[in-house]
C-alpha angles and dihedrals in degrees: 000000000000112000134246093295082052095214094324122180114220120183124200127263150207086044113141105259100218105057094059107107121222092261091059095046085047085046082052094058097042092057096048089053109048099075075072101048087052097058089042088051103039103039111012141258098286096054088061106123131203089257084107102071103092092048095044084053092051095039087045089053092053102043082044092049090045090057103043105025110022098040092228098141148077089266086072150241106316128090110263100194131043107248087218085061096058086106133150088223105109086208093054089047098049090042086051089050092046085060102071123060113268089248091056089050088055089039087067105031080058097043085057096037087060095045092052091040090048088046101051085044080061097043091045090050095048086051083044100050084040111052088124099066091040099063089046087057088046091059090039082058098043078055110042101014085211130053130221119200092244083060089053107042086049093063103103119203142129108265146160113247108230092232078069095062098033103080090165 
C-alpha cells in the first residue's frame, strides 16, 4: 500500500550547513521520524517494521551533530568532536571516542537520545491530533497507490500544523 519507497523520508540536500537553526535541524528529525509513529499510532508497536533504518541513521547523525558539533544541548556551547575525525573509518572513530572521559561519552549518547525521543513523542502526537486527515490520506492511497502534492494539498481537514507542536 505504500509504494515502492515504502513511506521513505528524503531531506534536501546541497543546503549550507551553517546557516540551519536548531529548530530545522529538530524539524529534521521530527519528520524523519514520523513514517514510524504512524505505524506506532495506527497499527500498534508491534507492527513497527525495519523500513526505518535508513531514516533513524540520518535522524541519529543530526541529533548527534547538534550535540557535539553545533552546541545545541544542555552539555553547552564547545565542539565535542574534531571535524578531521568525522571519518568512516570505525578505528578513527573509536580512537576519537577514546579521547573523551567516559561521563562525557554518556553525556552525549543521552543528549541525542532526548532530542530523537522529544521529537517521536512530537511526531506520535501530530499522527495522534490528525488522524482525520490520515485516514483521508489512507483511502486517497487505496485509491491511487501514489500521491502527488496537489492530492495532498486538496484534502481539506482541520488539522494541527506540525511548527505548532515543534517549540525547539
Amino acid at each position: 500500500m505504500l509504494g515502492q519507497a515504502q513511506g521513505l523520508t528524503w531531506f534536501i540536500p546541497g543546503e549550507d550547513p551553517f546557516l540551519i537553526s536548531k529548530k530545522q535541524l529538530f524539524a529534521r528529525i521530527v519528520g524523519g521520524l514520523r513514517g514510524r509513529a504512524v505505524k506506532e499510532v495506527i497499527f500498534g508497536e508491534t507492527e513497527i517494521t525495519t523500513r526505518a533504518f535508513e531514516d533513524l541513521q540520518q535522524i541519529t547523525q543530526i541529533a548527534r551533530k547538534m550535540v557535539t558539533m553545533f552546541g545545541m544541548s544542555e552539555i553547552g556551547l564547545w565542539a565535542l568532536t574534531d571535524p578531521a575525525v568525522q571519518s568512516s573509518d570505525v578505528v578513527l572513530r573509536m580512537l576519537a571516542r577514546n579521547s573523551m572521559s567516559e561521563k562525557l561519552a554518556e553525556d552525549i549518547d543521552n543528549s541525542v537520545r532526548q532530542i530523537i525521543e522529544a521529537a517521536y513523542e512530537i511526531a506520535k502526537n501530530h499522527i495522534r491530533n490528525n488522524c482525520d486527515a490520515v485516514d483521508k490520506l489512507v483511502d486517497v492511497l487505496l485509491d491511487k497507490e501514489t500521491l502527488k502534492f496537489t492530492d495532498i494539498s486538496s484534502i481539506k481537514v482541520d488539522r494541527i500544523p506540525i511548527r505548532e507542536l515543534i517549540k525547539a
